[in-house]
C-alpha positions in Angstrom: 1.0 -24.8 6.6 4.0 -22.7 6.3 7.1 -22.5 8.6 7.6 -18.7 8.0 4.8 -16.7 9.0 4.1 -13.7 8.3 5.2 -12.0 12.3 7.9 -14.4 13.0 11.5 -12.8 13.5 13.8 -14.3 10.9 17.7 -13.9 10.0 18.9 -13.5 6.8 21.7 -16.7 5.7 22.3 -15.9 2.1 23.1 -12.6 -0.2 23.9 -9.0 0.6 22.0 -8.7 4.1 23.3 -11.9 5.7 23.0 -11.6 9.2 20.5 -8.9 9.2 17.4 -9.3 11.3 13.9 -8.4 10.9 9.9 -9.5 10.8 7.8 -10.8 8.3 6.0 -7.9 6.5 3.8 -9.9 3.8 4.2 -12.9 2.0 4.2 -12.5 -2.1 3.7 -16.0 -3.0 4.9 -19.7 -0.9 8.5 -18.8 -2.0 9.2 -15.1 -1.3 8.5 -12.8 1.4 9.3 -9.6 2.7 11.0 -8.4 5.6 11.3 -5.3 7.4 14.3 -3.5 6.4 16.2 -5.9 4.2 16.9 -6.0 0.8 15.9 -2.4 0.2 16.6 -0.7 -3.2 15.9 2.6 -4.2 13.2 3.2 -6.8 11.8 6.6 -8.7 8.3 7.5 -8.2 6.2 9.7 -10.3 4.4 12.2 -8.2 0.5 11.6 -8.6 -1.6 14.3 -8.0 -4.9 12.4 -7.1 -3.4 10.4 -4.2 -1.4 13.3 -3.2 2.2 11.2 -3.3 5.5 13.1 -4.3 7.5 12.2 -6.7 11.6 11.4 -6.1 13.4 8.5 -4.8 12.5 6.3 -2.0 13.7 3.2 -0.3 11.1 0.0 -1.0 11.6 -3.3 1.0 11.9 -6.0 -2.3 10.8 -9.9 -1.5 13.6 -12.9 -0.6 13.5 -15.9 -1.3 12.7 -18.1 1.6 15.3 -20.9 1.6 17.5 -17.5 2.1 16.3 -17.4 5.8 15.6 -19.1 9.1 13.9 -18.4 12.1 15.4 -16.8 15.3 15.2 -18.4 18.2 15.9 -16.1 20.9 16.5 -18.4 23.4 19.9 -19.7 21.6 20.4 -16.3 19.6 20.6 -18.3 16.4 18.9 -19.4 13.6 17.4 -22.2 13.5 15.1 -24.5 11.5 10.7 -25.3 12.3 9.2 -28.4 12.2 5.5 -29.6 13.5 4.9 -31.5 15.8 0.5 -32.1 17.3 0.4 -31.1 20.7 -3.2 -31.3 22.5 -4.4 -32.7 18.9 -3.1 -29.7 17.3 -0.4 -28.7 14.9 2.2 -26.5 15.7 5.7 -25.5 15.1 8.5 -26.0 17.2 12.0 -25.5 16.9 14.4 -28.5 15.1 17.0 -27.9 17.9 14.8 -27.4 21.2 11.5 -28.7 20.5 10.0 -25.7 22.0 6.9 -24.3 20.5 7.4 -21.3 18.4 5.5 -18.1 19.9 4.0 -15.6 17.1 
């Protein structure tokens, strides 16, 4: 069971977006995921006829590492860690410093 989830609003803590905000696109792999609208880089397309895409230069969202975020908790406006705790014999995550569920 993972504590980022693909949904969950996360800050950046590390590298050339710290601070930045955003959800949880996709995860690549248990270590990287990628989030709306951080760590974008420019790559060249080649325009392909048979699917219709132009060719040029466009902006593509590139995975982070996941020790390079933290949840938000918008209660506290900060980041902030998850842990599980079973609640009416269930697993769920809650938030280190509240101990309040985390809503999806």
């Amino acid at each position: 069971m993972d504590k980022i989830r693909k949904g969950d609003e996360v800050i950046v803590l590390a590298g050339k977006d710290k601070g930045k905000r955003g959800a949880v696109a996709r995860r690549v792999n248990a270590e990287y995921i990628v989030v709306e609208g951080v760590n974008v880089a420019k790559k060249a397309t080649k325009p392909n006829p048979m699917t219709g895409a132009t060719g040029g230069i466009v902006d593509k969202a590139m995975p982070i590492h996941v020790s390079n975020v933290a949840l938000f908790n918008a209660a506290s406006g900060k980041a902030d860690r998850a842990g599980f705790k079973t609640v009416d014999s269930k697993k769920v995550r809650v938030y280190k410093s509240s101990g309040e569920v985390v809503k999806v």
